[in-house]
C-alpha positions as CSV (number, residue, x, y, z in Angstrom):
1,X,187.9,204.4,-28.3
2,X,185.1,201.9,-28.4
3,X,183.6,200.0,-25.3
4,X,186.7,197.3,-25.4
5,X,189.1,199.6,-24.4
6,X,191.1,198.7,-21.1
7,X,189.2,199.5,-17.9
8,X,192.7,199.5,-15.5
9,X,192.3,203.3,-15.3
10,X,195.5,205.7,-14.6
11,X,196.6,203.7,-11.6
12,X,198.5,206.8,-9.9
13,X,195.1,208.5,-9.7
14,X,192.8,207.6,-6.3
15,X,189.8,208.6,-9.1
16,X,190.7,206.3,-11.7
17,X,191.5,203.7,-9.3
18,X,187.6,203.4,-7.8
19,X,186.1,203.5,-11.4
20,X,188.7,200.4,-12.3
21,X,187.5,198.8,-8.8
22,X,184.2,199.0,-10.1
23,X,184.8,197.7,-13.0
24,X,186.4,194.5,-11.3
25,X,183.6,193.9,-9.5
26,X,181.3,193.7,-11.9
27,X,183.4,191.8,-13.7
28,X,183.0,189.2,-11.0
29,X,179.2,190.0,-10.3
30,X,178.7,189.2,-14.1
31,X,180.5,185.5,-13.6
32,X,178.7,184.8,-10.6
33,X,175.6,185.7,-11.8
34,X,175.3,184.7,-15.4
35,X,171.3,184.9,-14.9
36,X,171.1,188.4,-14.0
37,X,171.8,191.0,-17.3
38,X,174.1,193.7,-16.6
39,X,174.7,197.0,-18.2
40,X,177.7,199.8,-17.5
41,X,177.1,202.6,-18.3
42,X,180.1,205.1,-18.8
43,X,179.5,208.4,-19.0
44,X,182.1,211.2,-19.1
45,X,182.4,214.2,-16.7
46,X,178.2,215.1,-15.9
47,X,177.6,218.6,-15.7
48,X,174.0,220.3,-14.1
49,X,173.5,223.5,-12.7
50,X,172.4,222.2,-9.5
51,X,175.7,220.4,-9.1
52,X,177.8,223.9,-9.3
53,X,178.3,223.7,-6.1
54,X,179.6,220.4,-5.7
55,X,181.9,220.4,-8.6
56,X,183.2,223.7,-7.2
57,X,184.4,222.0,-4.1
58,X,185.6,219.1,-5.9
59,X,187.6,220.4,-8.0
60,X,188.0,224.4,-7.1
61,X,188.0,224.5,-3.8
62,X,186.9,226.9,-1.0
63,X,189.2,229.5,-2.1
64,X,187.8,230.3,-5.7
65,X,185.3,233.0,-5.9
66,X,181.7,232.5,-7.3
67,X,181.8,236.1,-9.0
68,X,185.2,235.2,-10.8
69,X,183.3,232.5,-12.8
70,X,181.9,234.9,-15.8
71,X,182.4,235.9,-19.1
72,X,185.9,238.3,-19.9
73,X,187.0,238.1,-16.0
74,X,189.5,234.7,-16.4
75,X,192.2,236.6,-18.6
76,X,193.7,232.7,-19.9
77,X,192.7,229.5,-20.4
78,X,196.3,227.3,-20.7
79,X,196.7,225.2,-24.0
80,X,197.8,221.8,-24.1
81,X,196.5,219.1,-27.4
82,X,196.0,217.1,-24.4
83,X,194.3,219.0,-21.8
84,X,190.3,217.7,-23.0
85,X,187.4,216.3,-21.6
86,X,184.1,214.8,-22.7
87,X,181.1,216.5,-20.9
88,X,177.4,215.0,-20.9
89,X,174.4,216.6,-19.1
90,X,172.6,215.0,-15.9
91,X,169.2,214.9,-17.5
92,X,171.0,213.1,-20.5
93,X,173.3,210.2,-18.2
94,X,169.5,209.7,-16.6
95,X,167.9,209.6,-19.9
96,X,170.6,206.7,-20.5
97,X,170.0,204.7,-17.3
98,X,166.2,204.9,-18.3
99,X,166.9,203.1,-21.3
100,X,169.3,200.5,-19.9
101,X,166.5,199.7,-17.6
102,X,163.6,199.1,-19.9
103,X,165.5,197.8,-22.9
104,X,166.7,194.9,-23.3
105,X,170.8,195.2,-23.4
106,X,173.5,194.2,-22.0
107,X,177.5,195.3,-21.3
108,X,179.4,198.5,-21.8
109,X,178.2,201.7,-23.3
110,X,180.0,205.0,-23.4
111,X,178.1,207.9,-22.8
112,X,179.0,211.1,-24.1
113,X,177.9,214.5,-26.1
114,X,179.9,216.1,-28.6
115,X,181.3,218.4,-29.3
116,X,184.8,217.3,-27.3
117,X,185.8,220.2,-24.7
118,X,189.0,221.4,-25.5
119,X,190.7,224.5,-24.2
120,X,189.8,226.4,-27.5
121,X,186.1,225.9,-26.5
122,X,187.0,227.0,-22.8
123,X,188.1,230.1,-23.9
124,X,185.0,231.1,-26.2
125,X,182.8,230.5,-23.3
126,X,185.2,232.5,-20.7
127,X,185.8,235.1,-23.9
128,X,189.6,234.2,-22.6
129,X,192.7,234.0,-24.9
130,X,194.8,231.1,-24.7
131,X,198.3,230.6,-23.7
132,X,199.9,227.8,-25.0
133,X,201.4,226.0,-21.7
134,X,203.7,222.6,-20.9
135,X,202.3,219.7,-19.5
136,X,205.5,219.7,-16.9
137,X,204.8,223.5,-16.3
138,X,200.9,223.0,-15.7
139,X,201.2,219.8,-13.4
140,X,204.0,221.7,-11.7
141,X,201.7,224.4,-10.9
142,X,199.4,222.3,-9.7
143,X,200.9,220.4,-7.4
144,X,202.8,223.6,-5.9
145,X,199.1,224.6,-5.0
146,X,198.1,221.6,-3.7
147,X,200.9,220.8,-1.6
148,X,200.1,224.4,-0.1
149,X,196.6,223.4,0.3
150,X,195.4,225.9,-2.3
151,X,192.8,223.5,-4.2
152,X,191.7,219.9,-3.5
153,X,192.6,218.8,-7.0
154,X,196.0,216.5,-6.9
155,X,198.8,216.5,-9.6
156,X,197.4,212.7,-10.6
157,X,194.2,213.9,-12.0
158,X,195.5,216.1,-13.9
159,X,198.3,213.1,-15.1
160,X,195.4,210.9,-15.7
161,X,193.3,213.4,-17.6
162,X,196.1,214.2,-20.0
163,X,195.6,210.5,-20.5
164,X,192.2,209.4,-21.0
165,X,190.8,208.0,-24.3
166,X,188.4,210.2,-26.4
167,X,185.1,207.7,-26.2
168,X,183.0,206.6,-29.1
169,X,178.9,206.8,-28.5
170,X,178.7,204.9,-31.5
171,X,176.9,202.0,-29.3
172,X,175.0,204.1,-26.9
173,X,173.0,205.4,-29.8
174,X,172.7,202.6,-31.9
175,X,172.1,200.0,-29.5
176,X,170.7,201.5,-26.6
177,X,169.0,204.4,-28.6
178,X,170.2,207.1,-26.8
179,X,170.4,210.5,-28.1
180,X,171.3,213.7,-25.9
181,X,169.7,216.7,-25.8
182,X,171.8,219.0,-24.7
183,X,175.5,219.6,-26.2
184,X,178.8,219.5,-24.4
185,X,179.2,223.1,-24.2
186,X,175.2,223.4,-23.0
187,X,176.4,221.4,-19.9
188,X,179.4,223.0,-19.3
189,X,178.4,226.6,-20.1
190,X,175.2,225.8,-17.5
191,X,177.6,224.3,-14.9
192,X,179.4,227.6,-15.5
193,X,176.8,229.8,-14.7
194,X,176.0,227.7,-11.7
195,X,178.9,228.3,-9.7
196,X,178.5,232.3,-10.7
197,X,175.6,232.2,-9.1
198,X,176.1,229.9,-6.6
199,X,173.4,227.1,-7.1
200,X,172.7,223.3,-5.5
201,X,170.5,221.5,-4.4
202,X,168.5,220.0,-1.8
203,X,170.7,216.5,-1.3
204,X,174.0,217.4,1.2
205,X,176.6,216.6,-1.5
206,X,175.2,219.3,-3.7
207,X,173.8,221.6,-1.3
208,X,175.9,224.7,-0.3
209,X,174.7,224.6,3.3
210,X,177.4,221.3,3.4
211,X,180.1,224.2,3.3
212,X,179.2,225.5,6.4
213,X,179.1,229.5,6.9
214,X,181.6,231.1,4.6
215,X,182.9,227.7,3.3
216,X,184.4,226.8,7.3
217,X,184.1,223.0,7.3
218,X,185.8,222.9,3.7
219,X,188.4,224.9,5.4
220,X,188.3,222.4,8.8
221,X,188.2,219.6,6.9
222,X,191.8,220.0,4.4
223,X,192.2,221.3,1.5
224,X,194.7,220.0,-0.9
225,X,197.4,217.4,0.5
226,X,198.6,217.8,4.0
227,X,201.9,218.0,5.5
């Protein structure tokens, strides 16, 4: 889908409620300020290896091993049509807001690199087979664990990922110029090797420190949905 898709987001989902909050207020800002030229940039999931860490408490939680995260030791990777994502590498999102800065364009652009990540892609990089797996079976497994505060990730991401549009670039590189430099499965696969090897960075939100010794304040502070 192109830039004029709807921006109301999967309203059951806490993540896809802030982006459509943002989007509302920029709607406003842009009325208010018809003087002032605005660009959105919207980029799909933004994978580094410096952000590993980050995305491993985001979305794995204290309880998944670094070591488990390499080649032939994740026996499965479940299959679903739906069950895809578009990646795009840090250095390539800030490639994107360097251009919205110093060209002169305005509104929406979707950023993105190909290919799409779909399970079959997951499973050459794990060298995992797949297993062909319900949506109902997959979100039920998922909210089992995070009602038992297994993993931070609720049942209504998954709902909304199952749900999200596959973007067109088509803009972003025509208009704004932008071309990636590094593939979906370069950002994914480095993101990969990141949480093996347990990297971050300096800033608290991607620095492993944030975790405290042997991941305690992820433990103090919840994981998954409490009682």
């Amino acid at each position: 889908m192109d830039e004029d898709w709807p921006t109301h987001g999967w309203p059951a989902a806490a993540y896809g409620q802030e982006k459509a909050y943002v989007e509302r207020a920029l709607d406003v800002f842009e009325r208010d300020h018809s003087g002032i030229r605005v660009v959105r940039l919207r980029p799909g999931f933004v994978f580094k290896r410096e952000a590993a860490t980050e995305q491993r408490r985001l979305f794995g939680g204290p309880f998944l091993p670094n070591a488990l995260i390499r080649r032939g030791l994740i026996p499965v990777v479940p299959d679903h049509p739906l069950l895809r994502l578009q990646a795009v590498h840090a250095a390539d999102v800030g490639q994107a807001y360097r251009l919205a800065v110093t060209r002169q364009v305005t509104g929406a652009f979707n950023i993105a690199a190909d290919p799409v990540i779909d399970p079959r892609t997951l499973a050459d990089l794990l060298d995992a087979r797949l297993v062909r797996v319900p949506a109902a079976l997959l979100r039920g497994a998922l909210a089992a664990a995070w009602r038992m505060r297994l993993v931070p990730t609720a049942p209504d991401l998954l709902d909304m990922v199952l749900r999200v549009p596959l973007m067109d670039t088509t803009r972003a590189r025509a208009e704004l110029g932008w071309t990636p430099e590094h593939t979906a499965v370069d950002a994914v696969r480095e993101l990969l090797e990141g949480i093996r090897t347990g990297a971050d960075a300096d800033p608290p939100p991607l620095a492993a420190e944030t975790s405290g010794p042997a991941r305690t304040r992820e433990f103090s502070s919840g994981v998954g949905k409490r009682p």
